[in-house]
C-alpha positions in Angstrom: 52.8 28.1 4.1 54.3 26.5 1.4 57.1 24.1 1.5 59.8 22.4 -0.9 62.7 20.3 -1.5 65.8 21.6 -1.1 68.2 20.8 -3.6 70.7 18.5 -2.0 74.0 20.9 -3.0 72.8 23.4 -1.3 72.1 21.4 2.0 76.1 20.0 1.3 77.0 23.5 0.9 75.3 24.3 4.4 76.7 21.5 6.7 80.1 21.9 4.7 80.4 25.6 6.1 79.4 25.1 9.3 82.2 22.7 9.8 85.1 24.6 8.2 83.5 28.1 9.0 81.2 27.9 12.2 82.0 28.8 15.7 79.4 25.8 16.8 81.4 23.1 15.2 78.3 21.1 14.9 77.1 21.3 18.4 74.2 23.3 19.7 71.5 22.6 23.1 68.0 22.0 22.1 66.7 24.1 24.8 63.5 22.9 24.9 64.4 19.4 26.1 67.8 20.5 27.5 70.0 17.8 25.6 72.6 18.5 23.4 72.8 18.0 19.8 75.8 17.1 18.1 77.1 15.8 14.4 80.6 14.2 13.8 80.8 15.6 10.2 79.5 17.7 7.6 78.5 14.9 6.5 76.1 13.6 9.6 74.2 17.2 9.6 74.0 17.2 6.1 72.1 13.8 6.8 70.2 15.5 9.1 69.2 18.6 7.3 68.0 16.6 4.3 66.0 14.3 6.7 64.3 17.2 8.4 63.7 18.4 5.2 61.8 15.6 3.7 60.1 15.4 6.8 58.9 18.8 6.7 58.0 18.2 3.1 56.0 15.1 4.1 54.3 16.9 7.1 52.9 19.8 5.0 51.9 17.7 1.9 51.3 14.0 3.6 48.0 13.6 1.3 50.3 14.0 -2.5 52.4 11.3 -1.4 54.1 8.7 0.8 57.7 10.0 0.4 58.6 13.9 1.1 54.9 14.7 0.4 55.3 13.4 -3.1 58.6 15.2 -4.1 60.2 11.9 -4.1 58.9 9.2 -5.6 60.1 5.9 -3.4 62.8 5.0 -0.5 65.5 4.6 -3.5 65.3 8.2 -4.3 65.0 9.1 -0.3 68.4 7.3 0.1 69.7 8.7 -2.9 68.7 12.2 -1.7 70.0 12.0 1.8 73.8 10.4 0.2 73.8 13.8 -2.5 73.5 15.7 0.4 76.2 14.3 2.2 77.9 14.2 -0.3 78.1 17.7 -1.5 79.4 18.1 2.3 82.2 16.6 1.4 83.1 18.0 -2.0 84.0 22.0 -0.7 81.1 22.8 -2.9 81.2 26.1 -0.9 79.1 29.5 0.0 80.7 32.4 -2.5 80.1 34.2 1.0 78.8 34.2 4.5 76.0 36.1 3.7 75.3 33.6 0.5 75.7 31.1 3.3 73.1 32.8 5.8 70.4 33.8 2.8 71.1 29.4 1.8 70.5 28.3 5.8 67.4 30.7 6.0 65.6 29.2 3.0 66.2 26.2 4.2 64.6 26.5 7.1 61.7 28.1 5.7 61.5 24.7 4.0 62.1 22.7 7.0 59.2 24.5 9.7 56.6 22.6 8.3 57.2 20.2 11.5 54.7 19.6 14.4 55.7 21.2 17.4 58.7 23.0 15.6 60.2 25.0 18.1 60.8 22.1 20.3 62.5 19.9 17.2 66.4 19.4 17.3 66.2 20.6 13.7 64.7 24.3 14.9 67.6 24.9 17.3 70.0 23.5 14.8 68.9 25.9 12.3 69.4 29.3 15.2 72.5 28.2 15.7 73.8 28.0 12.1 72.4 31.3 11.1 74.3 32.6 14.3 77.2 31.0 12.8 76.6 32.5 9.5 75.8 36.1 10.8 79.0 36.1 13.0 81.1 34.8 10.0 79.0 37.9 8.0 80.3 40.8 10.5 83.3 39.0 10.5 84.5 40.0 7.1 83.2 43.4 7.9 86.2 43.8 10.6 88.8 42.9 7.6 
């Protein structure tokens, strides 16, 4: 598989939705270890999204470079990464719709699988619970 960088709106536009629109409120249980996971704020998962993105990035492509697998250049641009991202969280830079929103939390976890032992990573059960989140939202609208 292939992986990328995410663009750092679109992982603001993610954690940004899932507080204002999501049923999980930024909770979910990693059941593999049996612990919950929880963010205060959009902008703590967008945090966490970018970082599980750069380590996905790094993971997959770990011999073109020592910072996200050579998307980033040095730990400025890692920090300046991770504070866009938490940033657009913040700015109601928001999904046109909650099928936009599903389609933008699907590619990024495409992007974000590239993990050892990913099924039993915070980030995977993160990621099933926002696209249950986005789906519900989806069918939703349907009712309306």
């Amino acid at each position: 598989m292939s992986c990328y960088l995410t663009e750092a709106e679109e992982i603001g536009k993610i954690a940004e939705f899932a507080f204002r629109a999501g049923r999980s409120q930024g909770m979910c249980v990693n059941h593999a270890t049996g612990e919950k996971v929880a963010f205060e704020d959009a902008q703590s998962l967008a945090k966490f999204l970018a970082q599980a993105n750069i380590d996905s990035c790094q993971a997959r492509y770990s011999h073109h470079g020592e910072f996200a697998g050579g998307f980033l250049d040095n730990q400025q641009q890692v920090d300046a990464y991770l504070f866009d991202a938490q940033l657009y969280s913040c700015e109601g830079t928001q999904t046109e719709t909650p099928a936009d929103h599903e389609r933008l939390v699907g590619q990024l976890e495409y992007q974000t699988c590239e993990i050892a032992d990913w099924k039993s990573d915070d980030a995977y059960w993160v990621f099933r619970t926002l696209r249950t989140d986005a789906r519900i939202a989806a069918l939703e609208t349907l009712k309306r």
